[in-house]
ZALUMMAR-974727 format. One line per 2 residues: number of its first residue (from 0); their letters; for each residue x, y, z of C-alpha. Coordinates in pm, whole numbers. Example, Ala and Ser with C-alpha at 12.3 -4.5 7.8 and 13.67 -1.06 7.14 Angstrom:
0> as> 1230:-450:780  1367:-106:714
***
This chain:
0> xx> 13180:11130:39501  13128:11476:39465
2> xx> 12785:11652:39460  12927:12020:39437
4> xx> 13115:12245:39705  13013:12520:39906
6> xx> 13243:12810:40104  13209:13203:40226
8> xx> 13475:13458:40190  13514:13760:40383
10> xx> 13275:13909:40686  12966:13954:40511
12> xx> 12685:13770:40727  12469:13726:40437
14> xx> 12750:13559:40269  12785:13298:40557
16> xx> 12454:13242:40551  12408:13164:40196
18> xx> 12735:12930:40233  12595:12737:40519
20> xx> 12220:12732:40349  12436:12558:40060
22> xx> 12616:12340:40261  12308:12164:40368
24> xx> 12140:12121:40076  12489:12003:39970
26> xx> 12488:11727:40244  12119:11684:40132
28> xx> 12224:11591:39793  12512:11401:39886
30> xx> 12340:11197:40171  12031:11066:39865
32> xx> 12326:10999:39623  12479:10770:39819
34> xx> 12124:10621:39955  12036:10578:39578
36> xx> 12346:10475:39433  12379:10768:39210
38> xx> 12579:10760:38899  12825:10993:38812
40> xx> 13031:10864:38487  13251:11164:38483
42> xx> 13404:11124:38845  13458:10748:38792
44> xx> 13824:10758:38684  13869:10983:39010
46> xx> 13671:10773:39204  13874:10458:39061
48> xx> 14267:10609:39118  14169:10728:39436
50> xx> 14018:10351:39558  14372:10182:39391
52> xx> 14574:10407:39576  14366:10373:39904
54> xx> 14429:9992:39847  14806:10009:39764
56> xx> 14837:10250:40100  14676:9995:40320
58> xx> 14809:9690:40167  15161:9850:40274
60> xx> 15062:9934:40571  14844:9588:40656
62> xx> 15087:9524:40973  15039:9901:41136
64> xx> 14636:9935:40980  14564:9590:41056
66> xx> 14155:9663:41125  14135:9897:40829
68> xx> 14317:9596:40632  14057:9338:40777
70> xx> 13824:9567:40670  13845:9598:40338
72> xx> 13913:9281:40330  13565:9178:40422
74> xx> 13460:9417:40195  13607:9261:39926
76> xx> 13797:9596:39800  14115:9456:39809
***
């Protein structure tokens, strides 16, 4: 999930500190999201590809990623 992105160009100090003021509100908002379960319907197809080609990677690689593979195993995402 994705709760918004946050970055500084250039040298300008007040820049940085605007970026890095963002980035923790950022982490903020991400951190309660995932506490609360938060809903976004318009990252779900992202959010679905990404987990099927997560699943296809360690399924190929169950041998070499064995933990990972246990893993999601007992998580019941494969």
């Amino acid at each position: 999930m994705s709760v918004g992105e946050a970055g500084a160009v250039g040298r300008d100090p007040a820049a940085l500190d605007a970026a890095i003021t963002k980035a923790f509100n950022l982490g903020q908002t991400l951190a309660d999201a995932v506490q609360t379960k938060r809903h976004y319907a318009d990252q779900e197809s992202t959010i679905a590809e990404r987990g099927a080609f997560f699943r296809q990677l360690i399924k190929a690689n169950k041998e070499e990623w064995r933990h990972q593979y246990e893993f999601w195993m007992e998580k019941g995402w494969m």
